[in-house]
Backbone bond lengths (Angstrom), bond angles and torsions (degrees), N, CA, C in turn:
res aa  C-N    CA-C-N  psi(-1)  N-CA   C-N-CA  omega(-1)  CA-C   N-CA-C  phi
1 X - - - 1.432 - - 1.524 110.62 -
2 X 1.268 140.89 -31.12 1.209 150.23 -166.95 1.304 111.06 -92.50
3 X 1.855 103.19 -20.12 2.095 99.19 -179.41 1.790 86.55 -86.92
4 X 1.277 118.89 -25.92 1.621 117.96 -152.29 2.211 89.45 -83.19
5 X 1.315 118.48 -34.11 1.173 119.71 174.67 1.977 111.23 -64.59
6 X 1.663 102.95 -40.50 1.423 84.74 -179.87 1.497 105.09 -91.66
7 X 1.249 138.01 11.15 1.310 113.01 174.92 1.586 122.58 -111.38
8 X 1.693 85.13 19.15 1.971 105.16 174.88 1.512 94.41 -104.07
9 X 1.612 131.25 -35.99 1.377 107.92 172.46 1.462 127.53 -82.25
10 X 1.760 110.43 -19.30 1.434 104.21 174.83 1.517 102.29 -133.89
11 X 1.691 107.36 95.24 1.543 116.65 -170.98 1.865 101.69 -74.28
12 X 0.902 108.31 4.40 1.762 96.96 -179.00 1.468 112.50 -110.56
13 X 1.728 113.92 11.66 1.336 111.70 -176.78 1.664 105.64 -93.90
14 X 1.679 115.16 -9.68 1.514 77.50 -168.74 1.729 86.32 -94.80
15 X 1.441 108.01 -19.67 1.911 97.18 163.61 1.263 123.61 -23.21
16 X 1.316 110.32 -52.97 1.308 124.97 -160.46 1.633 108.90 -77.80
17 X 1.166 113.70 -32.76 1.931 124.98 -160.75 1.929 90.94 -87.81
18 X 1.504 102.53 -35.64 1.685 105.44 -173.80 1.407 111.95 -65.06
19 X 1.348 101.71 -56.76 1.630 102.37 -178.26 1.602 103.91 -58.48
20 X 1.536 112.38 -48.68 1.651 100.85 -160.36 1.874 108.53 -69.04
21 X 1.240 109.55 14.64 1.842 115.20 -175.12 1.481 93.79 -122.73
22 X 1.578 120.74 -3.44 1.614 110.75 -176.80 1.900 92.51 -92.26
23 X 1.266 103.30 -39.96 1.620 110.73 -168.64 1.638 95.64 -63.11
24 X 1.294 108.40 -52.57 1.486 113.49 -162.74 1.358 109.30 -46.14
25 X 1.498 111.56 -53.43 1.612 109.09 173.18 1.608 118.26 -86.29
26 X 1.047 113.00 8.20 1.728 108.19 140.45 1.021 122.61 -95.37
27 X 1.134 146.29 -7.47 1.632 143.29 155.17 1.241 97.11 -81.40
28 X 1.462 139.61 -26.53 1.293 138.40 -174.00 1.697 116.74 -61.17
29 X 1.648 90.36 -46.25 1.873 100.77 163.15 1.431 114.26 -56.00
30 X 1.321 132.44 -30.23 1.182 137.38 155.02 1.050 143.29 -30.20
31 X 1.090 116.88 -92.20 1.256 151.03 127.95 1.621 129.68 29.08
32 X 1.880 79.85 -97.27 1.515 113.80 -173.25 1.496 109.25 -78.13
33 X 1.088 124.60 96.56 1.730 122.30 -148.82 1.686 83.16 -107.78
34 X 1.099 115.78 133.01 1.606 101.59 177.17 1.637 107.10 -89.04
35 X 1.227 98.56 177.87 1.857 96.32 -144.92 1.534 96.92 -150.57
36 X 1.535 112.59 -160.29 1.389 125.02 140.17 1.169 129.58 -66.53
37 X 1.978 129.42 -28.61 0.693 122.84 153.85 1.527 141.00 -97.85
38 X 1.159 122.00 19.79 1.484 160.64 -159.09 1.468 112.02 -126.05
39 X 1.355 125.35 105.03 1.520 91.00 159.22 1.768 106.50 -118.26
40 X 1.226 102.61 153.28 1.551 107.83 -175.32 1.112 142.31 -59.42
41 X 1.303 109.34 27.53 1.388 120.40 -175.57 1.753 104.35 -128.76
42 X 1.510 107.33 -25.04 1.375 105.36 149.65 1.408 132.37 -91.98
43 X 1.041 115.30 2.66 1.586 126.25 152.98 1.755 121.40 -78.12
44 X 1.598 105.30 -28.10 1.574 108.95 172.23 1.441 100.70 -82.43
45 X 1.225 129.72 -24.07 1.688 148.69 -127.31 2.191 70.17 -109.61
46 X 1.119 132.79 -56.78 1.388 138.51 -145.36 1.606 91.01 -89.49
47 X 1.282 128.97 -38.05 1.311 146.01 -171.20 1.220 113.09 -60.10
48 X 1.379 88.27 -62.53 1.987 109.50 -166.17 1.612 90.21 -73.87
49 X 1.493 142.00 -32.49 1.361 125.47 173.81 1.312 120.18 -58.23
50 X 1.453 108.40 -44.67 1.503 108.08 -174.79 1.576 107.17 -75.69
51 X 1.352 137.20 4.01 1.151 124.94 -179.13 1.494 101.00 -105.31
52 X 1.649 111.19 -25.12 1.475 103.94 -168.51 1.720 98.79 -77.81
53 X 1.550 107.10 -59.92 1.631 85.31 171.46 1.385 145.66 -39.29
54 X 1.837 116.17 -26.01 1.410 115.59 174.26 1.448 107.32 -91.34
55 X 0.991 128.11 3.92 1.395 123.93 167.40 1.566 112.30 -102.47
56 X 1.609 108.08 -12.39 1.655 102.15 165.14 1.352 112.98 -97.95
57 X 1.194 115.94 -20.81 1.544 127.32 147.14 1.855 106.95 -27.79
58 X 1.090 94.03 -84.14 1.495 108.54 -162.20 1.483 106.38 -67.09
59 X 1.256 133.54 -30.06 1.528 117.54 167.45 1.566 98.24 -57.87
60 X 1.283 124.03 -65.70 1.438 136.39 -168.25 1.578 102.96 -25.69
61 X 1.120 129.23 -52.75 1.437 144.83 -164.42 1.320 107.06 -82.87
62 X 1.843 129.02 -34.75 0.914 134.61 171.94 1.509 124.38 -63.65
63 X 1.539 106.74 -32.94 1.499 110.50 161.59 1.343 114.66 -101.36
64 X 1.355 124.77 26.58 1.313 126.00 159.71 1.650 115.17 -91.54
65 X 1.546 90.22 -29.27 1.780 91.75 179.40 1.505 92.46 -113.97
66 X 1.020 145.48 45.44 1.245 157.60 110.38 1.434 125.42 -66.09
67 X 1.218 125.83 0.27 1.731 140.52 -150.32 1.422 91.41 -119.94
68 X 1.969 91.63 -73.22 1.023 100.80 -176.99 1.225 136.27 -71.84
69 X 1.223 126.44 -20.03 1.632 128.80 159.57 1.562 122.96 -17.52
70 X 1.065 118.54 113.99 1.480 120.12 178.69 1.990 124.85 -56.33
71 X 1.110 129.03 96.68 1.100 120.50 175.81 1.357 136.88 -40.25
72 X 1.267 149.22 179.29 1.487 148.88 -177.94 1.731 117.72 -55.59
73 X 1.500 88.69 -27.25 1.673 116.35 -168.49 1.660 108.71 -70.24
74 X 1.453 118.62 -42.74 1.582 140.58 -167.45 1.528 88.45 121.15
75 X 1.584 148.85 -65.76 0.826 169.24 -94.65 1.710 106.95 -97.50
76 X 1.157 152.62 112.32 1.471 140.04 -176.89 1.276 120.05 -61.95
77 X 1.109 130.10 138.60 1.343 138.71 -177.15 1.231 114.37 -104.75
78 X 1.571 111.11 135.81 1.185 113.00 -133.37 1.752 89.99 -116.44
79 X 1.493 117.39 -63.46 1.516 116.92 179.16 2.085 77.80 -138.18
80 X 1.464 79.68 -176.63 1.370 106.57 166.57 1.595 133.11 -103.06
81 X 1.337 119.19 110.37 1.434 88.47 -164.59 1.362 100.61 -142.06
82 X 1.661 104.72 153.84 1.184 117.01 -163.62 1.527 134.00 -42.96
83 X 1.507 126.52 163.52 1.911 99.19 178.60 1.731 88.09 -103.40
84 X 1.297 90.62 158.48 1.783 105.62 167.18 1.102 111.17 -95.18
């Protein structure tokens, strides 16, 4: 309840955390060269995290400004909900 409270007052932060974890694990392919002390499956293992978080980042934010989007009315729309 408290991540869902801050990401209704500052909708451009999880923008910001997604992209900077999408770059991270593309410089991460870079980078993290597996080695002797590396082995390559924790370098894909380090990769594939930073991409899954900025891409759960960025849905997260996508239905945050999906929420908040103003309806036809002026009025924000909040969920969708069924007619009776």
């Amino acid at each position: 309840m408290l991540l869902r409270n801050q990401i209704t007052k500052h909708p451009q932060a999880p923008i910001s955390v997604g992209m900077s974890c999408i770059a991270l694990g593309i410089l991460s392919l870079h980078f993290l060269r597996p080695g002797p002390h590396l082995s390559p499956a924790l370098a894909d293992g380090l990769s594939g995290l930073c991409y899954g978080i900025g891409i759960g980042c960025l849905l997260v934010s996508m239905q945050a400004h999906r929420r908040a989007r103003p309806g036809p009315d002026g009025n924000a729309r909040l969920t969708l909900t069924p007619a009776r």
